[in-house]
N, C-alpha and C positions, 0 to 999 in steps of 0.2 A: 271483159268489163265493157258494158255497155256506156255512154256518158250522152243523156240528152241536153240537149241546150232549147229550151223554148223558144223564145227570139231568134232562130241564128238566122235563118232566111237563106239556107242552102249553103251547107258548111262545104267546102273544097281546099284542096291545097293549094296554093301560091300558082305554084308552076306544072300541077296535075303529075306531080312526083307523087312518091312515099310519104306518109303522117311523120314528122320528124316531131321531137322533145318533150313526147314523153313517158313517163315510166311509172312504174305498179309496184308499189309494195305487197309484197305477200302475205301469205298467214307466218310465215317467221318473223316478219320485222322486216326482212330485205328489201332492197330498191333493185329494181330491173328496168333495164330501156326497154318500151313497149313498143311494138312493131303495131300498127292501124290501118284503118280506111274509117271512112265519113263514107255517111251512108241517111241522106235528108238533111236533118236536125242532129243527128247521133253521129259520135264519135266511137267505134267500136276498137278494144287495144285487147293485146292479147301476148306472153311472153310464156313457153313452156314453163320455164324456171318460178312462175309465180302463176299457177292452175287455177287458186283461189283468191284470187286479190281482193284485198282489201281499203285500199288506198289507190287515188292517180294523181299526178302533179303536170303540169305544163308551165314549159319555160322557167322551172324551177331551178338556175342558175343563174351566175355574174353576167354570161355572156350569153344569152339562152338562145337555142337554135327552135323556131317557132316556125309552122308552116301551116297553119289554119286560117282559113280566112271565110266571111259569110256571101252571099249572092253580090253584096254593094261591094266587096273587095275591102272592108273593113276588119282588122286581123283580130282573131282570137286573144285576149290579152293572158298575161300568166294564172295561175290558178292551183289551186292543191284542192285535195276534197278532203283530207284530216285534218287534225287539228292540234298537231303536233308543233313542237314551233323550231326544232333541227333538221338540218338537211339529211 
């Protein structure tokens, strides 16, 4: 799944690690941690277990582990793209 962000102004990780928190629902219903890279504006995620995703969520927990941030160093804030309203 592809994920662009217009505004982001060169999306990166924190600390130039791994995309950390977050995950794809699949065409079943299921939630999968999704493994990433940024790549310009785009958030690119991707998990075997969910081929055909339909859904992405970030930082969608109590304690969320978030690792996006834009060119200013200003952090990706949470976010879901359905419209669901359980976790």
């Amino acid at each position: 799944m592809r994920l662009h962000f217009q505004y982001a102004g060169g999306l990166k990780t924190k600390d130039g690690g791994p995309v950390k928190g977050f995950a794809l629902r699949g065409a079943d219903g299921a939630w999968v941690w999704a493994e990433g890279k940024t790549e310009g504006g785009d958030v690119i995620l991707w998990n075997s277990q969910a081929p055909h995703p339909v859904a992405a969520r970030y930082g969608w927990a109590a304690n969320p582990a978030i690792s996006i941030e834009n060119g200013a160093g200003l952090p990706l804030r949470p976010f879901r793209t359905d419209k669901e309203s359980s976790f």
